[in-house]
Z-matrix of the N, CA and C atoms (Angstrom, degrees):
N
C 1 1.445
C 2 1.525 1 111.16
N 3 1.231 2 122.05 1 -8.38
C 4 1.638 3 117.30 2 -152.22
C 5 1.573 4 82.96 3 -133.38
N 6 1.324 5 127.77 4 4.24
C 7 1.464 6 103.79 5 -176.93
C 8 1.403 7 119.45 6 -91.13
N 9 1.117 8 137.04 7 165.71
C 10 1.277 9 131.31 8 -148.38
C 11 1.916 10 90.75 9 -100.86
N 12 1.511 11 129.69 10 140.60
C 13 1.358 12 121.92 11 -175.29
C 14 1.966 13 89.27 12 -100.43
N 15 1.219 14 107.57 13 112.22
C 16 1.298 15 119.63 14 166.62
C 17 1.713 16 106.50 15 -82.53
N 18 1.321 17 101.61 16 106.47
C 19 1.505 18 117.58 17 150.93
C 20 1.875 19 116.48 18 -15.02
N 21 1.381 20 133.66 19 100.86
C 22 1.485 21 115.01 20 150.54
C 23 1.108 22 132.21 21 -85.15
N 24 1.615 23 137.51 22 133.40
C 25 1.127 24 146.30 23 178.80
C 26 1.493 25 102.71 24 -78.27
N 27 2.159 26 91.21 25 118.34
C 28 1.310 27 114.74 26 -176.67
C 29 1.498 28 104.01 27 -60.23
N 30 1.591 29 128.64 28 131.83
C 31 1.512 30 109.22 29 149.92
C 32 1.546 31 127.12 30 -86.51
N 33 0.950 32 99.29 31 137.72
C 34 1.725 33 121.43 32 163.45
C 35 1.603 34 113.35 33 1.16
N 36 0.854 35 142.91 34 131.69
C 37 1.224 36 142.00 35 161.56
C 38 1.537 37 125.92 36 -136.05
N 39 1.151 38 125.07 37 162.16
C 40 1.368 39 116.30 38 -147.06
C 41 1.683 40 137.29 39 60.98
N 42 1.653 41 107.96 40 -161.81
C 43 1.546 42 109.16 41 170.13
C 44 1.551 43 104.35 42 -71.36
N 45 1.429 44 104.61 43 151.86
C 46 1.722 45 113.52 44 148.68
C 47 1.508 46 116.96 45 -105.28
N 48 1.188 47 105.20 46 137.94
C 49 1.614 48 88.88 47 161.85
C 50 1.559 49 113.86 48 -78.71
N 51 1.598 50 118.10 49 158.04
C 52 1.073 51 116.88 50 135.10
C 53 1.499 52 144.31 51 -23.11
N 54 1.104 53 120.56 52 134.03
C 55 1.388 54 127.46 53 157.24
C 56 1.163 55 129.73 54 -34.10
N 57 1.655 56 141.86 55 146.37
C 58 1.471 57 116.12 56 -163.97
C 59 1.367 58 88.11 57 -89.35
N 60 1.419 59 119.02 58 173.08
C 61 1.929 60 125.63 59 167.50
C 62 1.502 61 94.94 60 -105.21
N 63 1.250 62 108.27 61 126.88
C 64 1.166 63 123.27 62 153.80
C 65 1.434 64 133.05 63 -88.58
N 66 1.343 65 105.93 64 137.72
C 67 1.486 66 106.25 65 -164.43
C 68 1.529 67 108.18 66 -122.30
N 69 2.085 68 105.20 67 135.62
C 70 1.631 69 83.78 68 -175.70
C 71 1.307 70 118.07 69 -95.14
N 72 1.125 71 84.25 70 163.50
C 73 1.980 72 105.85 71 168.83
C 74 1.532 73 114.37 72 -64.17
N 75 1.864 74 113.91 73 158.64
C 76 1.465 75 118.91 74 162.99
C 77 1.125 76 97.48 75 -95.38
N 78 1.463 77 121.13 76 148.34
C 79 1.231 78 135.65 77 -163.74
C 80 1.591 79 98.70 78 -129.18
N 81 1.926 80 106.23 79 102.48
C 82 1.595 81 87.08 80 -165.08
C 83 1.746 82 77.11 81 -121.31
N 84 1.782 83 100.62 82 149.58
C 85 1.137 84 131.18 83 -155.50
C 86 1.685 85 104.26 84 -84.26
N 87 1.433 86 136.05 85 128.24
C 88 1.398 87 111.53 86 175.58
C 89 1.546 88 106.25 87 -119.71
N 90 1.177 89 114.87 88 -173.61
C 91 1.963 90 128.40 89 -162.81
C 92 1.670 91 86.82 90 -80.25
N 93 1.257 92 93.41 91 130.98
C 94 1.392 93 110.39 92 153.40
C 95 1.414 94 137.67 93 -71.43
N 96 1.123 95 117.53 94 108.26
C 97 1.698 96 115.98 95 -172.37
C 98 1.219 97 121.19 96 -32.01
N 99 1.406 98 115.52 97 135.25
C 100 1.822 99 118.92 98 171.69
C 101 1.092 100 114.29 99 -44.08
N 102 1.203 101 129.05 100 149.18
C 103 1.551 102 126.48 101 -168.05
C 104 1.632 103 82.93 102 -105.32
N 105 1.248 104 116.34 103 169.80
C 106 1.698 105 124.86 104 -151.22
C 107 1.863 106 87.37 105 -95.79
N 108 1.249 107 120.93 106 159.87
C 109 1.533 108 124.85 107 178.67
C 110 1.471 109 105.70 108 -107.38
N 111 1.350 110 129.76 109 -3.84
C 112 1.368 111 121.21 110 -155.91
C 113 1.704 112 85.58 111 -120.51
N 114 0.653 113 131.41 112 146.04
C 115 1.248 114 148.88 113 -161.66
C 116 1.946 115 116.19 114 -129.40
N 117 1.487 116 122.90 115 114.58
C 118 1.163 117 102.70 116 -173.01
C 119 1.807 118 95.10 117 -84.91
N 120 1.603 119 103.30 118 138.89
C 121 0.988 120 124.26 119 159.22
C 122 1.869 121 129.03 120 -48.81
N 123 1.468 122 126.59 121 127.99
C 124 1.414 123 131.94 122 -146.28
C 125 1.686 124 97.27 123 -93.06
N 126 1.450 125 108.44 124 118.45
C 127 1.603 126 96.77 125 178.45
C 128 1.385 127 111.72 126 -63.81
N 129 1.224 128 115.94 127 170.81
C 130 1.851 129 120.22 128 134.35
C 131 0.943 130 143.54 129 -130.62
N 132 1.213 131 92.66 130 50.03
C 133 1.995 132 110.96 131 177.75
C 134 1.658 133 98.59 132 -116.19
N 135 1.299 134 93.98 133 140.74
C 136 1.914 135 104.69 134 -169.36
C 137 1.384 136 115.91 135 -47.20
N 138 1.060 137 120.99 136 -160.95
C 139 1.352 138 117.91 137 -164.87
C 140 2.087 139 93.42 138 -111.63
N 141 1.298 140 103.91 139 -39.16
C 142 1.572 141 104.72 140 172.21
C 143 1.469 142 109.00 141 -134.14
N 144 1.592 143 98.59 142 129.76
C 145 1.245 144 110.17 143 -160.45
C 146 1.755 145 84.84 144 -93.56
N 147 1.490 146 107.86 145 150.16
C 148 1.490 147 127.76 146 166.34
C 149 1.819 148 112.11 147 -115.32
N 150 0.951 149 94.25 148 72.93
C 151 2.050 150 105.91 149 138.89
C 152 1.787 151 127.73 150 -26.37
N 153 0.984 152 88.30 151 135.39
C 154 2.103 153 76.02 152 177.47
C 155 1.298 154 109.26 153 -70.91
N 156 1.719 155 122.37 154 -25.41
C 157 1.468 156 121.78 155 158.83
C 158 1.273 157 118.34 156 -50.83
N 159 1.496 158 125.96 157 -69.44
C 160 1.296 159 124.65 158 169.35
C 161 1.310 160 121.12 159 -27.29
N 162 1.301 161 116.76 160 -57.58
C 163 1.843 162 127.70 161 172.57
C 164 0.876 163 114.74 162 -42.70
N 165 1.643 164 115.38 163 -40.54
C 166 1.612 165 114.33 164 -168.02
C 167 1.587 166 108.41 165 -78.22
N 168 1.690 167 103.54 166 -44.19
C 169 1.377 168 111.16 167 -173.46
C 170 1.587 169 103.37 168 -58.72
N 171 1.412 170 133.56 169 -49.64
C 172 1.322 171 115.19 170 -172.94
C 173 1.702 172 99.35 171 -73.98
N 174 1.154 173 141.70 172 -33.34
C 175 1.345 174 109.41 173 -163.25
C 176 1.572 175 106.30 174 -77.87
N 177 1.658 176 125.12 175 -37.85
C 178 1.405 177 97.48 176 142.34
C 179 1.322 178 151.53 177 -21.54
N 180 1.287 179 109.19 178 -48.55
C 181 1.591 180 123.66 179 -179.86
C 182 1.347 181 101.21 180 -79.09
N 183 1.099 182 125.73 181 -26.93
C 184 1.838 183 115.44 182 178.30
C 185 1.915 184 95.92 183 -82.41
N 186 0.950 185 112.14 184 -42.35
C 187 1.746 186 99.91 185 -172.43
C 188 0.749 187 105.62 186 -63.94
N 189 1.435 188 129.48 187 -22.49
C 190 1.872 189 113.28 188 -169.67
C 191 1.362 190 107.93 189 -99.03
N 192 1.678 191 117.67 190 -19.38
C 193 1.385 192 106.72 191 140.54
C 194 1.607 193 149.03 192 -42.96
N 195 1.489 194 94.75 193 -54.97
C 196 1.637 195 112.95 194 172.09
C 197 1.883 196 87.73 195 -70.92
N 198 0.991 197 151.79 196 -66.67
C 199 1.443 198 114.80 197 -176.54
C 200 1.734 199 143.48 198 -65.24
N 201 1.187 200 89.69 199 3.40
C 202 1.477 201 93.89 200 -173.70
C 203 1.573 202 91.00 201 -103.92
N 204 1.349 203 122.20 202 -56.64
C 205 1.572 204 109.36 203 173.60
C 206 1.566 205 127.23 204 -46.81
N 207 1.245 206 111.05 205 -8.72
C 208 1.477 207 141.06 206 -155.49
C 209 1.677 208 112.23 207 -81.18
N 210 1.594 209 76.55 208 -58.99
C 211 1.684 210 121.13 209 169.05
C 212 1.473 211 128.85 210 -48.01
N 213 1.543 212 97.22 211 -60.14
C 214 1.671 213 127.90 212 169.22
C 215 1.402 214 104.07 213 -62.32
N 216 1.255 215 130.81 214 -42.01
C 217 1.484 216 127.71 215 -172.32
C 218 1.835 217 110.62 216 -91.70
N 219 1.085 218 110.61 217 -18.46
C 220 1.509 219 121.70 218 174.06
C 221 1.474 220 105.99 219 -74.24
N 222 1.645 221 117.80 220 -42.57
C 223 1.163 222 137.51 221 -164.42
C 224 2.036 223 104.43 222 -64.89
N 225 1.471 224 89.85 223 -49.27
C 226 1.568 225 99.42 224 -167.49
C 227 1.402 226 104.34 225 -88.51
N 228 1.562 227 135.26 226 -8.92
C 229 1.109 228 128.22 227 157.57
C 230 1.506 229 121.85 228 -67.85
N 231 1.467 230 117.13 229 -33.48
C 232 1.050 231 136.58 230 -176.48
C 233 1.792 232 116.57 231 -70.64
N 234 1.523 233 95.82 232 -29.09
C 235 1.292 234 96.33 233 177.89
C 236 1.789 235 106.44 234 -104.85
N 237 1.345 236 123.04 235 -5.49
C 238 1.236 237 108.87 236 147.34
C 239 1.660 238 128.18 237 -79.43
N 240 1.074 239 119.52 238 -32.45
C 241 1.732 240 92.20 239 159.46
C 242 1.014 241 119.10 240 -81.65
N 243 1.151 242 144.83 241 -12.29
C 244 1.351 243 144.63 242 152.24
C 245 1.617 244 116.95 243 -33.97
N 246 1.148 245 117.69 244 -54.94
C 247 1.279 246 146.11 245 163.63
C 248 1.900 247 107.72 246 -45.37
N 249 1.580 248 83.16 247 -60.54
C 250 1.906 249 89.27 248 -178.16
C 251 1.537 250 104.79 249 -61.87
N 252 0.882 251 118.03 250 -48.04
C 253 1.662 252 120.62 251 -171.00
C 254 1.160 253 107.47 252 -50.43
N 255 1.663 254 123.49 253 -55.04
C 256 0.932 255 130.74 254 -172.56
C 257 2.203 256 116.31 255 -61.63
N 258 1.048 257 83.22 256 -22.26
C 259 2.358 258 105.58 257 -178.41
C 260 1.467 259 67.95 258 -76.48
N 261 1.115 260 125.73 259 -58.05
C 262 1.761 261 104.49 260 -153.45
C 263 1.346 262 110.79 261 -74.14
N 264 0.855 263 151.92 262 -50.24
C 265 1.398 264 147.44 263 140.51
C 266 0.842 265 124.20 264 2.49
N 267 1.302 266 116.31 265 -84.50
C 268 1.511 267 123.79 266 159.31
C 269 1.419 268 136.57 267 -1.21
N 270 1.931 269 96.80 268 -75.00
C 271 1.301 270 124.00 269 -174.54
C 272 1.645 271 96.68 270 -67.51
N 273 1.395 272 127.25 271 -37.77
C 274 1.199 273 126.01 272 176.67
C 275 1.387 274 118.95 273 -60.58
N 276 0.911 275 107.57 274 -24.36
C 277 1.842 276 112.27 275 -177.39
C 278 1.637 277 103.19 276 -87.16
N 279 1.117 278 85.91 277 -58.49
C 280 1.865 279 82.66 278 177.48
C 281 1.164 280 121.19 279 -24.14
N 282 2.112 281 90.73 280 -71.24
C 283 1.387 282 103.92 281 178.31
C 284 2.100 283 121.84 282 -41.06
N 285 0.769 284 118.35 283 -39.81
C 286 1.036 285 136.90 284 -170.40
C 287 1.381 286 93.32 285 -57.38
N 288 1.095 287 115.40 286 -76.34
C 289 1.212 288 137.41 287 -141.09
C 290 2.012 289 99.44 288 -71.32
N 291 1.256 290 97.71 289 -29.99
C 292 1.763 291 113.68 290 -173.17
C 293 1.494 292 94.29 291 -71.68
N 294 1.571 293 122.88 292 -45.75
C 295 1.607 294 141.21 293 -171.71
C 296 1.654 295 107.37 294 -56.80
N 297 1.668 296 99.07 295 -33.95
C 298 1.693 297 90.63 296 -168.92
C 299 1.811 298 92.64 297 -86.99
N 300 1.089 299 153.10 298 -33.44
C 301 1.219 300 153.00 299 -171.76
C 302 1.664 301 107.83 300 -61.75
């Protein structure tokens, strides 16, 4: 009941045809396009310009990063001793409780 029904691969029956024959092609070579004469000229201004807006907006955007990750990690420390306190408790009551018997 539990065994797995493995699929068999039907064989072939009857004629096959052949394979098709492939036949090659002439391979005739053509002119390569003129390469363009005008040339665009190379800036030199960076690739991202920084604004004092821009500056402001990312160093905003990084603080409210560093506080929210800040947050999340304060959060989960908080709930591991929380957690521990609570094991201690516990084990304290037990204990107790095993001591009076």
């Amino acid at each position: 009941m539990f065994r797995p029904k493995v699929p068999t691969m039907p064989q072939p029956t009857g004629l096959t045809t052949p394979p098709a024959v492939v036949e090659p092609t002439a391979v005739t070579p053509h002119a390569p396009a003129p390469a363009s004469t005008a040339a665009t000229p190379a800036r030199n201004r960076p690739a991202v310009q920084l604004t004092p807006g821009t500056v402001l907006a990312l160093v905003g955007g990084g603080t409210a990063v560093v506080l929210v990750v800040g947050a999340v990690l304060v959060s989960m420390l908080l709930a591991v001793a929380l957690t521990a306190a609570s094991v201690a408790v516990c084990a304290l009551t037990v204990r107790s409780v095993i001591a009076r018997r």
